[in-house]
N, C-alpha and C positions, 0 to 999 in steps of 0.2 A: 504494500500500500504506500502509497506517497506522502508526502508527511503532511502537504495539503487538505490531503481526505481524512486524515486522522485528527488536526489542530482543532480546538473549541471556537465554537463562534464567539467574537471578539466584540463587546461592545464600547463605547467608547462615548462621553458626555461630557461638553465642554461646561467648567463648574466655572471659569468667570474668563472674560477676554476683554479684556477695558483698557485704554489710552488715557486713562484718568483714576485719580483716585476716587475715592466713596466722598470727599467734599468737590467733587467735581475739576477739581486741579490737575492739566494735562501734565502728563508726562514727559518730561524735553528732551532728555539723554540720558544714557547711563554713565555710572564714574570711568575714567580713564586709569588703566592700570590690568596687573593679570587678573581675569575673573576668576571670583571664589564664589561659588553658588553654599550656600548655610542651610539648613531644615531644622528648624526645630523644635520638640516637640514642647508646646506649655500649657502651665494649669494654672490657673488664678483663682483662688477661692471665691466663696461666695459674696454677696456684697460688698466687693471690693473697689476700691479708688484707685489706682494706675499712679503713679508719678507722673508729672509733667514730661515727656520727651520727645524726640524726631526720630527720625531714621534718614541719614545721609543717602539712601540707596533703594530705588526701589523694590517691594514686599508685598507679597499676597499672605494671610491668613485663611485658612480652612478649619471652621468650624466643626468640630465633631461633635462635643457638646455643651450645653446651656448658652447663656443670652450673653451681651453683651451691646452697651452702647458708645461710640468711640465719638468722643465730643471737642471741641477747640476753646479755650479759654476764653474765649468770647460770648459764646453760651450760645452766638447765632447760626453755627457748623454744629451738628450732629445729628448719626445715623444709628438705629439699632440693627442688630445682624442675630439670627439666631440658628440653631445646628445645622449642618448643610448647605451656608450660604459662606461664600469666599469673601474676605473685606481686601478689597484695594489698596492700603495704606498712603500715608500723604510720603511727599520727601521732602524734607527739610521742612517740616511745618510743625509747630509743636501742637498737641496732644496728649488726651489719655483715654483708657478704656475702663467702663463703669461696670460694675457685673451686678447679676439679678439674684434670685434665691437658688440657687447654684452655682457649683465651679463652674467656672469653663474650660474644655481642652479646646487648642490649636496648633494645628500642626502650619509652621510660619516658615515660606519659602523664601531666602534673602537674593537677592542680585547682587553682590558688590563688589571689589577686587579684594586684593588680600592682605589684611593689614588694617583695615576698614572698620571701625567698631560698628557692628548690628543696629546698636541706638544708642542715645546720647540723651544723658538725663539734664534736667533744668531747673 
């Protein structure tokens, strides 16, 4: 048998494809330097307040589970996101993420080069 007739059928669903973050803020380039792609996995407990921080480098977050809502010191930017929904992250924008009556897990893909810190508290 051919290893085509044997393979499982393959599906595949795009969980977020965006030119902008979740405050609407396009994307303009990526950092200059050797790429170092990061994943990592985090949990925040429940009702919790985030630090103030940025992220140099564009980042997606995938939600596995509970809420969260990622808001801008201004109070006029923010969006809730909850399991199964991908957050956009800003770059260079400060930021925090607010949590509900649950942890939250995400598993958080970085773009940066290497050398790069992830995020930058304030």
């Amino acid at each position: 048998m051919a290893a085509a007739e044997t393979q499982p059928d393959i599906k595949s669903e795009t969980l977020l494809q965006s030119s902008s973050a979740w405050n609407g803020v396009p994307y303009e380039a990526y950092s200059k330097g050797a790429p170092e792609l990061s994943v990592l996995r985090i949990t925040i407990p429940p009702h919790s307040k985030m630090k103030w921080h940025s992220h140099p480098m564009p980042n997606a977050a995938y939600i596995v589970s509970g809420e969260i809502t990622v808001e801008e010191p201004s109070g006029n930017s923010k969006r809730h996101f909850t399991a199964g929904q991908v957050v956009p992250e800003t770059v260079n924008t400060l930021h925090r993420g607010v949590t509900g009556d649950q942890a939250v897990v995400l598993i958080v893909f970085y773009a940066g080069v290497k050398g790069m810190p992830l995020s930058e508290a304030h």
